[in-house]
PyMOL commands that place a pseudoatom at each C-alpha (Angstrom):
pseudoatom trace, name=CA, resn=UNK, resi=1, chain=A, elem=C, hetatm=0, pos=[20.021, -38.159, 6.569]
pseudoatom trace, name=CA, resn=UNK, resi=2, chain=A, elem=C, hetatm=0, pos=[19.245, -41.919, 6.002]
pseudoatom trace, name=CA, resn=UNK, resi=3, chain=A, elem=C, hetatm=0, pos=[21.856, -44.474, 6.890]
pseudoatom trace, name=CA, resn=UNK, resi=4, chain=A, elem=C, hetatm=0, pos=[23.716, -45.917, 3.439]
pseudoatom trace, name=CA, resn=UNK, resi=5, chain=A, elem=C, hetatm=0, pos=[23.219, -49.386, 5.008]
pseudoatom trace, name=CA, resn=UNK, resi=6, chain=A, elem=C, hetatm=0, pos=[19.592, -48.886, 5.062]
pseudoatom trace, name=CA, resn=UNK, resi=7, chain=A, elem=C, hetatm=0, pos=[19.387, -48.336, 1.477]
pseudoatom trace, name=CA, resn=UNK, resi=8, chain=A, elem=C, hetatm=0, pos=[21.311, -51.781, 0.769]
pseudoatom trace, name=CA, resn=UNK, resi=9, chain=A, elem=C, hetatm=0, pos=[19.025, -54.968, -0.474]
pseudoatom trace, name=CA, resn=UNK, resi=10, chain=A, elem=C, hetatm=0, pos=[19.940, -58.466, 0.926]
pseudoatom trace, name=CA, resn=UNK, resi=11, chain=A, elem=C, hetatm=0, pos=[21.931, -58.943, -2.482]
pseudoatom trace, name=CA, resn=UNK, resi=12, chain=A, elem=C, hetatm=0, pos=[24.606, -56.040, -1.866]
pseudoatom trace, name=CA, resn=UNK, resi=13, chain=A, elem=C, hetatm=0, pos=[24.853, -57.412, 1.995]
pseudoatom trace, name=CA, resn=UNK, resi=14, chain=A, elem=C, hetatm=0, pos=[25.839, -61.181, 0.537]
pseudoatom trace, name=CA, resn=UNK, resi=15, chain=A, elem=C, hetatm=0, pos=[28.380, -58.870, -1.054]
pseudoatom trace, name=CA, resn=UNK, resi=16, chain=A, elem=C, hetatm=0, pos=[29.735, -56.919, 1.882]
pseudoatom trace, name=CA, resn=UNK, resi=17, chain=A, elem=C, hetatm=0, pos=[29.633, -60.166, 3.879]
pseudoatom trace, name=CA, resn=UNK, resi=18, chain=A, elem=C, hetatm=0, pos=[31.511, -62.419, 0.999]
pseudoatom trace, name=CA, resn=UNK, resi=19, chain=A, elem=C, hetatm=0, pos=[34.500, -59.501, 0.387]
pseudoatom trace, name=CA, resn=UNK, resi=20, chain=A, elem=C, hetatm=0, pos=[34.812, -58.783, 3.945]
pseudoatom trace, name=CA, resn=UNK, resi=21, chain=A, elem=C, hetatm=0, pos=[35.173, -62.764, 4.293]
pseudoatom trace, name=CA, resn=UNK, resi=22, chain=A, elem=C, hetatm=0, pos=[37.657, -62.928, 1.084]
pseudoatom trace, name=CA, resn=UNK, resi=23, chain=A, elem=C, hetatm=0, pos=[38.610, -59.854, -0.737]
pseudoatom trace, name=CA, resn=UNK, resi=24, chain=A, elem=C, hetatm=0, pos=[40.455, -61.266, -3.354]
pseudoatom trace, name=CA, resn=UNK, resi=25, chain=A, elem=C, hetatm=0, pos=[37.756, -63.566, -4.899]
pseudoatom trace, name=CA, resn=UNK, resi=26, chain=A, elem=C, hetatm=0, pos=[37.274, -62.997, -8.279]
pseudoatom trace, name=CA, resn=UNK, resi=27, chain=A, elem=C, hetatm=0, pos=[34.090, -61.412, -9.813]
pseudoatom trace, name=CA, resn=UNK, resi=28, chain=A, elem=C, hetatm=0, pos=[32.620, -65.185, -11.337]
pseudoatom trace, name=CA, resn=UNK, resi=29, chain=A, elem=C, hetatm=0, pos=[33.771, -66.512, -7.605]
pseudoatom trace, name=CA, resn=UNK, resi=30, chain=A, elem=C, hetatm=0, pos=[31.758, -63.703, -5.914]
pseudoatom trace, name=CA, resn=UNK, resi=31, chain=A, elem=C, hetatm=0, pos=[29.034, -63.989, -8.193]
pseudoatom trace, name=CA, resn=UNK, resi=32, chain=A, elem=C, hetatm=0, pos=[28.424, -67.633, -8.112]
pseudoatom trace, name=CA, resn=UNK, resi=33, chain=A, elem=C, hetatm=0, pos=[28.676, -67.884, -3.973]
pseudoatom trace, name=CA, resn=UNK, resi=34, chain=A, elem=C, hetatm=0, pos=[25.778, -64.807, -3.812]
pseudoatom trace, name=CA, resn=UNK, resi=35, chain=A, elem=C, hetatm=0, pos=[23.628, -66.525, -7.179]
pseudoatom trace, name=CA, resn=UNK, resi=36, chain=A, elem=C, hetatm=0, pos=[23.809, -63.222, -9.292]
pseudoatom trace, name=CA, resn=UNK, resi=37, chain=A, elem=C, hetatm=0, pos=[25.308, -63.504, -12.700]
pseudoatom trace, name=CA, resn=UNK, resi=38, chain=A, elem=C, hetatm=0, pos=[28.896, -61.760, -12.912]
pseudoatom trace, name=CA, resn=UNK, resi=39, chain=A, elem=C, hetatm=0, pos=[27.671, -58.605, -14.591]
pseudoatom trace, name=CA, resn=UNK, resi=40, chain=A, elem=C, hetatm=0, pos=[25.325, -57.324, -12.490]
pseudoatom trace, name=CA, resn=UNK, resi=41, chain=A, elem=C, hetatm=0, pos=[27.413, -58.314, -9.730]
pseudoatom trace, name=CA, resn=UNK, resi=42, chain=A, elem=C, hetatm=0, pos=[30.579, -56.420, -10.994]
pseudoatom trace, name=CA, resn=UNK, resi=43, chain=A, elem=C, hetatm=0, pos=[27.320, -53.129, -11.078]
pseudoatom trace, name=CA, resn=UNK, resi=44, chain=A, elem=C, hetatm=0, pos=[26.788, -53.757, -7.894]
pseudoatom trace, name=CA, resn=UNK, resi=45, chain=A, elem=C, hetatm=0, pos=[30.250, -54.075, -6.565]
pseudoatom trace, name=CA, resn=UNK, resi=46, chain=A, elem=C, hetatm=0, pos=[31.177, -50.476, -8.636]
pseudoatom trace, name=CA, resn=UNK, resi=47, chain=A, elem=C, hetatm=0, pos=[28.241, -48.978, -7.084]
pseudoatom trace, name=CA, resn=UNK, resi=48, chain=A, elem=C, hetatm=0, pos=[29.135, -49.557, -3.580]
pseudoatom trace, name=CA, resn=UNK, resi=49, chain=A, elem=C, hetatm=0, pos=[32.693, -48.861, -3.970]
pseudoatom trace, name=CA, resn=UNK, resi=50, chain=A, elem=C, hetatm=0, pos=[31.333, -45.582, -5.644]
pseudoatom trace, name=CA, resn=UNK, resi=51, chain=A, elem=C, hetatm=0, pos=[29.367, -44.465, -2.566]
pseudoatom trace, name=CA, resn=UNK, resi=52, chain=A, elem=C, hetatm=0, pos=[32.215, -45.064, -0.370]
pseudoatom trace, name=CA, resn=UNK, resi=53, chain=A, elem=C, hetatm=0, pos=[30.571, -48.201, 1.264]
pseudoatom trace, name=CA, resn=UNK, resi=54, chain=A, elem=C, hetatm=0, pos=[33.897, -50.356, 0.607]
pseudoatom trace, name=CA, resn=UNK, resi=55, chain=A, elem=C, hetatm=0, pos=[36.398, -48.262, 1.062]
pseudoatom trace, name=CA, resn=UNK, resi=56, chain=A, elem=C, hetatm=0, pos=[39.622, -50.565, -0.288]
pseudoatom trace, name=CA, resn=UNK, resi=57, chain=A, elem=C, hetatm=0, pos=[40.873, -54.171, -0.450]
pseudoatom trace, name=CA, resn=UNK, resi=58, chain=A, elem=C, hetatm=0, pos=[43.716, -55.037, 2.454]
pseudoatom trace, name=CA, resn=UNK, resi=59, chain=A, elem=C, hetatm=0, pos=[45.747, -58.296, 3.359]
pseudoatom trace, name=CA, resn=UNK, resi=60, chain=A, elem=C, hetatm=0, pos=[45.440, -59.270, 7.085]
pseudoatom trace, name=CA, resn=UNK, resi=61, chain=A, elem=C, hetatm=0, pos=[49.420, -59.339, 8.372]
pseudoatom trace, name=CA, resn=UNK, resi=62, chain=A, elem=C, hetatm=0, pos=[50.748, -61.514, 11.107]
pseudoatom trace, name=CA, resn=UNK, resi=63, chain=A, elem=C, hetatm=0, pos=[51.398, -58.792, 13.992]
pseudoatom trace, name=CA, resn=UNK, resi=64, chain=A, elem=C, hetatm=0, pos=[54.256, -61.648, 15.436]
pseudoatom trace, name=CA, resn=UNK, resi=65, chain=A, elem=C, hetatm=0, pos=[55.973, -62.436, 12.500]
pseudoatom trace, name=CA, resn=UNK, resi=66, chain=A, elem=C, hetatm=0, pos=[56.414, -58.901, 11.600]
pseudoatom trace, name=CA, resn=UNK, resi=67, chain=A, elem=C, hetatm=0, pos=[57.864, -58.733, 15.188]
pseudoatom trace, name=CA, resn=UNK, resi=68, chain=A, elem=C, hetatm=0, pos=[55.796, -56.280, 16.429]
pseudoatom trace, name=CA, resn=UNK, resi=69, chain=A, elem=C, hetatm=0, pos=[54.359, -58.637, 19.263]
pseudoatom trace, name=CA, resn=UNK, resi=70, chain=A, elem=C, hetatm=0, pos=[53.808, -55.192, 22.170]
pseudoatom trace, name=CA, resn=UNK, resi=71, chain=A, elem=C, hetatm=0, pos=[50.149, -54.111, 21.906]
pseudoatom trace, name=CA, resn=UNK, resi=72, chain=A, elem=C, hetatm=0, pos=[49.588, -51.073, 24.093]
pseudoatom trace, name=CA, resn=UNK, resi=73, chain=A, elem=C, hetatm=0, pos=[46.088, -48.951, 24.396]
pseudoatom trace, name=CA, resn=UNK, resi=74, chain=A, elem=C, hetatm=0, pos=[47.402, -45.513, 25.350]
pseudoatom trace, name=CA, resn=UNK, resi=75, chain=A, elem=C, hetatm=0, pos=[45.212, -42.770, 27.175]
pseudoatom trace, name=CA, resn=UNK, resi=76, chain=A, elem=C, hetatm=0, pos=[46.051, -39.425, 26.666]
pseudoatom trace, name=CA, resn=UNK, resi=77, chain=A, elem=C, hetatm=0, pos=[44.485, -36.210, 27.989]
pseudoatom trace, name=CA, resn=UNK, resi=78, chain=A, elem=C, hetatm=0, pos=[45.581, -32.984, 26.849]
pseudoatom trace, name=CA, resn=UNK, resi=79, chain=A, elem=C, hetatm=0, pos=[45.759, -29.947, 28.828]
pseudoatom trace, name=CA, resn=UNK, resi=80, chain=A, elem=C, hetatm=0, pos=[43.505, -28.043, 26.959]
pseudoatom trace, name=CA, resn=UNK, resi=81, chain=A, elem=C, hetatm=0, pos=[41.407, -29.930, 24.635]
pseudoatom trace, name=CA, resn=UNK, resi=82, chain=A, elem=C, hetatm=0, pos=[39.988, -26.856, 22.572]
pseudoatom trace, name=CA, resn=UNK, resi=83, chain=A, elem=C, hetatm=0, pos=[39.054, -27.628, 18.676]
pseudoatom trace, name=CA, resn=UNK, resi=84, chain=A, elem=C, hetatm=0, pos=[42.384, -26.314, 17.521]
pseudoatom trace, name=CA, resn=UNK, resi=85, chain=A, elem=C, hetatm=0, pos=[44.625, -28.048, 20.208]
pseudoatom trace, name=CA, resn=UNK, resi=86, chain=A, elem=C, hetatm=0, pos=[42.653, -31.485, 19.367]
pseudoatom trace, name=CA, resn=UNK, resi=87, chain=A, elem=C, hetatm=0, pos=[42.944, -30.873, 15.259]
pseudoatom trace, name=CA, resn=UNK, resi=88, chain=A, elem=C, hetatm=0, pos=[46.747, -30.243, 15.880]
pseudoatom trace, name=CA, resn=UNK, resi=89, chain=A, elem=C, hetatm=0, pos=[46.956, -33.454, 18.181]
pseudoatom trace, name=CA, resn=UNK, resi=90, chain=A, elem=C, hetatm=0, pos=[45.026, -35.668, 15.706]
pseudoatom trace, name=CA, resn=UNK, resi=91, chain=A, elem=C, hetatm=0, pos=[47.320, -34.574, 13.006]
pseudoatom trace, name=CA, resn=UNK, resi=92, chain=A, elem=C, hetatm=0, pos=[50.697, -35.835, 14.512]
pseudoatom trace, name=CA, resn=UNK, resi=93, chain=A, elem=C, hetatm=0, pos=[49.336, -38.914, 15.505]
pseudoatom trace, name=CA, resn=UNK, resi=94, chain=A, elem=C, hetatm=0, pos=[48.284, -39.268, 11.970]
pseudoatom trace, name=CA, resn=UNK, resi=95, chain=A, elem=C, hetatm=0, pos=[52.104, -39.339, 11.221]
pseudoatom trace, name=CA, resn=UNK, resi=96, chain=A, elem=C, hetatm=0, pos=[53.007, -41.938, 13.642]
pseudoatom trace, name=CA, resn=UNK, resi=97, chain=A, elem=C, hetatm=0, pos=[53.532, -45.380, 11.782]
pseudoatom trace, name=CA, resn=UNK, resi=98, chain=A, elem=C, hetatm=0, pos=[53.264, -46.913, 15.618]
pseudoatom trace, name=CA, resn=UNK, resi=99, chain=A, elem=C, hetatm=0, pos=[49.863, -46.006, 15.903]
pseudoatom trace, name=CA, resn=UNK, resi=100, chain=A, elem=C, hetatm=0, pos=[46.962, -48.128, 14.636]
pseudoatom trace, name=CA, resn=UNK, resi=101, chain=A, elem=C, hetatm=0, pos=[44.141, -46.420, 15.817]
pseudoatom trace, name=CA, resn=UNK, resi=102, chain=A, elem=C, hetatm=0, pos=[43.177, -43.456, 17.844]
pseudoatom trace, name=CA, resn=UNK, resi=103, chain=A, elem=C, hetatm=0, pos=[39.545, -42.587, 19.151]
pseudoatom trace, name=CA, resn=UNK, resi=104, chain=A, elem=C, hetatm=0, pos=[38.406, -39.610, 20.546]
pseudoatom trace, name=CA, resn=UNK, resi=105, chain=A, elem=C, hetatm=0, pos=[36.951, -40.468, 24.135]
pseudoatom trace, name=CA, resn=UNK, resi=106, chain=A, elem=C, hetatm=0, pos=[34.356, -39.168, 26.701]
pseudoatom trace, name=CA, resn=UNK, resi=107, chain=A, elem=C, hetatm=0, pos=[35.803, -39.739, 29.967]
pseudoatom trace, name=CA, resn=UNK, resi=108, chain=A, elem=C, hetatm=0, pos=[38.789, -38.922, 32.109]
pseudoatom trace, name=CA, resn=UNK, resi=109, chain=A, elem=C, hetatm=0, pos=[40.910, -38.871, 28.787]
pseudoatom trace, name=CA, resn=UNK, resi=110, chain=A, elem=C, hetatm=0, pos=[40.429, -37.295, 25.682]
pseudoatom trace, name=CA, resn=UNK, resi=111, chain=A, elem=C, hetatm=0, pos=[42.176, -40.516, 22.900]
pseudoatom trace, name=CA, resn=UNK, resi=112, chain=A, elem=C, hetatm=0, pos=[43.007, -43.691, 22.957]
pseudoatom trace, name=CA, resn=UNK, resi=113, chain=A, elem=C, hetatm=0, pos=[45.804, -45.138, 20.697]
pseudoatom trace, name=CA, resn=UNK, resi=114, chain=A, elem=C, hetatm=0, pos=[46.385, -48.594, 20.269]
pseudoatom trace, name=CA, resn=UNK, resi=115, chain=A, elem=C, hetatm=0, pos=[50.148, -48.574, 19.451]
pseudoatom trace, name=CA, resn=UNK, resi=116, chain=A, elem=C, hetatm=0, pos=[52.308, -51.648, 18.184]
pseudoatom trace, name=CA, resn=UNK, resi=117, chain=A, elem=C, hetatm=0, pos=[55.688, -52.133, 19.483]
pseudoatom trace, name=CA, resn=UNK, resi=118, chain=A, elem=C, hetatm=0, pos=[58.751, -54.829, 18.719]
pseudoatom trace, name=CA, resn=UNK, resi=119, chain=A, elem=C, hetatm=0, pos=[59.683, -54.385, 22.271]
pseudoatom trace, name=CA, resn=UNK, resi=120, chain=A, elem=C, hetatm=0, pos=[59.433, -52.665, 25.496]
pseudoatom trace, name=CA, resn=UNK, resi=121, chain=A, elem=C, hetatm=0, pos=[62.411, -50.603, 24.526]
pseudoatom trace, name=CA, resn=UNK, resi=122, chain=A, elem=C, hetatm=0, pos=[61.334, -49.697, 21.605]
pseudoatom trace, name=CA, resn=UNK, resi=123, chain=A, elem=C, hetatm=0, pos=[57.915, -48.585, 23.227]
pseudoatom trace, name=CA, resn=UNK, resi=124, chain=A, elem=C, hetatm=0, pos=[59.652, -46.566, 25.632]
pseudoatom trace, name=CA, resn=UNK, resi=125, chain=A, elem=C, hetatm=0, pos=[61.350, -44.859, 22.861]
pseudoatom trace, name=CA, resn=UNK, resi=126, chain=A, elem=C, hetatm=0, pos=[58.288, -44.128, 21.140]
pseudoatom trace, name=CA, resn=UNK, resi=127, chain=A, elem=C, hetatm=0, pos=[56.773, -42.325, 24.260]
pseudoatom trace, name=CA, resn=UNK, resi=128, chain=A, elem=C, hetatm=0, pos=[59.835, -40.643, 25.162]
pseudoatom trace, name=CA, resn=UNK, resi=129, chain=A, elem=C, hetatm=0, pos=[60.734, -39.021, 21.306]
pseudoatom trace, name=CA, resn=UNK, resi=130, chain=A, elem=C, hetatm=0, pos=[57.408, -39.139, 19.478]
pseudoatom trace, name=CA, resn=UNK, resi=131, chain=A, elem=C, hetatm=0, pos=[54.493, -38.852, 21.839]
pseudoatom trace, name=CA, resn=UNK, resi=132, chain=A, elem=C, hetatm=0, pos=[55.779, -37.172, 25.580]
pseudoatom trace, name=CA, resn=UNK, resi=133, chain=A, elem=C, hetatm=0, pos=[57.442, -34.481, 23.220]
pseudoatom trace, name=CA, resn=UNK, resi=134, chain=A, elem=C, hetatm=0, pos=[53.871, -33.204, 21.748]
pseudoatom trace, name=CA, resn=UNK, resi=135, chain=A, elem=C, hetatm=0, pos=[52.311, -29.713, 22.557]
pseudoatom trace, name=CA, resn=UNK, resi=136, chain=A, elem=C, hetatm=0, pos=[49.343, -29.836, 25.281]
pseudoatom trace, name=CA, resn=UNK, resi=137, chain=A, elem=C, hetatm=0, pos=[50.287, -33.693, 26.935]
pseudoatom trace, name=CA, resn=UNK, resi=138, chain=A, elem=C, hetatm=0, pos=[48.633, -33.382, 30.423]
pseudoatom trace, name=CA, resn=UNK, resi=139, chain=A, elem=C, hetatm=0, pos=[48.880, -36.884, 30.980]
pseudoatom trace, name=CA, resn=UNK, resi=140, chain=A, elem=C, hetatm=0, pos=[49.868, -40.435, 28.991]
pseudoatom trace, name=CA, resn=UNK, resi=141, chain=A, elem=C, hetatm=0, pos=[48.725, -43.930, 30.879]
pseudoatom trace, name=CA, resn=UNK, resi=142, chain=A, elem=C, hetatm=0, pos=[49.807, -47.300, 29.034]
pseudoatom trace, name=CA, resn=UNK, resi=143, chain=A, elem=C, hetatm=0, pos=[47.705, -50.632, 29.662]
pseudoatom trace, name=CA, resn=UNK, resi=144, chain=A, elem=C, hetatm=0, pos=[49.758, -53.476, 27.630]
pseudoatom trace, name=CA, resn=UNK, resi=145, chain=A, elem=C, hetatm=0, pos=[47.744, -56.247, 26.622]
pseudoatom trace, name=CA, resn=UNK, resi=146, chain=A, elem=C, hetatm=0, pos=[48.849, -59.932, 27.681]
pseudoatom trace, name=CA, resn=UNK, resi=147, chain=A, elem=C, hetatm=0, pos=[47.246, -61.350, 24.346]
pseudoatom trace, name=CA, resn=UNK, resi=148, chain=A, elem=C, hetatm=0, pos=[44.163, -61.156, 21.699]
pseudoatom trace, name=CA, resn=UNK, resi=149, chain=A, elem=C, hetatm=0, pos=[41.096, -62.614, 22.990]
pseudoatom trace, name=CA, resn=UNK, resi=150, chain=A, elem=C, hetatm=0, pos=[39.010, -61.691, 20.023]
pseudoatom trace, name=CA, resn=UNK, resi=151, chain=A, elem=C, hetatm=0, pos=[39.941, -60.226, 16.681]
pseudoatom trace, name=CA, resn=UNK, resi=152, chain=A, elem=C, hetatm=0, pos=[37.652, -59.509, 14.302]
pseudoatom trace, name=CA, resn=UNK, resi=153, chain=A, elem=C, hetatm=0, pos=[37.652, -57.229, 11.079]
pseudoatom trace, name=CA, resn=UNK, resi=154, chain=A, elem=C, hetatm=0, pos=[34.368, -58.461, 9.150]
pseudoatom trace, name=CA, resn=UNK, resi=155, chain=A, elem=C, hetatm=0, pos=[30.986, -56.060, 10.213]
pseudoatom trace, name=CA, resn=UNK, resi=156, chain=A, elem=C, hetatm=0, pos=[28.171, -57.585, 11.268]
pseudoatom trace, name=CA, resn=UNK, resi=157, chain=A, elem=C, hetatm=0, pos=[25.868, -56.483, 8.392]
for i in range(1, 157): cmd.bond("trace and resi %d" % i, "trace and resi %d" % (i + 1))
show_as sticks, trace
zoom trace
């Protein structure tokens, strides 16, 4: 199956690259920064939203001044990663509001979560009632991050 980015032109990439820069410019402000005239640039913004290439509109939040300064990148292995066990796992993590992200890994563990915290108390609380208490934990190692280095959203299209 061919890759959707393969079948985009260098107009709909100007797009991708000017709403993943600003994604609440206005159709006349996109369309005058990529030289297209608004209406086929509204077509052309539809179209992509309509093959699932953007996927929704989001406002960046200050992690701090929500106060939840704790990052944490959590390795989990499960006792018996079988299909069922990992569809099961995937779905309560899916419920966690902590939880930012989780990837399925090769390696020694099977998912890594990157989990935001207020505190350290409040992280042990999280482990201790929400994640230790799930079916099939073999093992949970936390790695807490000192700071950002590098943050970056915007695809490199």
């Amino acid at each position: 199956m061919a890759h959707p980015l393969n079948d985009l032109d260098n107009i709909d990439k100007k797009i991708l690259d000017e709403l993943q820069i600003e994604g609440r410019l206005t159709n006349q402000e996109l369309s005058d920064r990529i030289s297209l005239s608004p209406s086929p640039c509204l077509r052309r913004v539809r179209a992509l939203e309509k093959k699932g290439i953007i996927t929704g509109y989001h406002a960046h939040v200050d992690q701090d001044m929500c106060g939840l300064a704790i990052n944490v990148f959590v390795s989990v292995k499960l006792e018996k990663p079988t299909e069922e066990n990992m569809r099961k796992f995937e779905s309560l993590i899916n419920h966690m509001d902590e939880v930012l992200e989780c990837y399925l890994m090769t390696g020694t563990h099977d998912y890594l979560l990157h989990v935001v915290s207020e505190s350290l108390k409040t992280y042990e609380r999280f482990i201790r009632r929400e994640l230790t208490p799930l079916p099939n934990i073999a093992a949970i190692e936390s790695s807490f991050a000192f700071g950002q280095v590098k943050k970056r959203s915007r695809l490199p299209l």
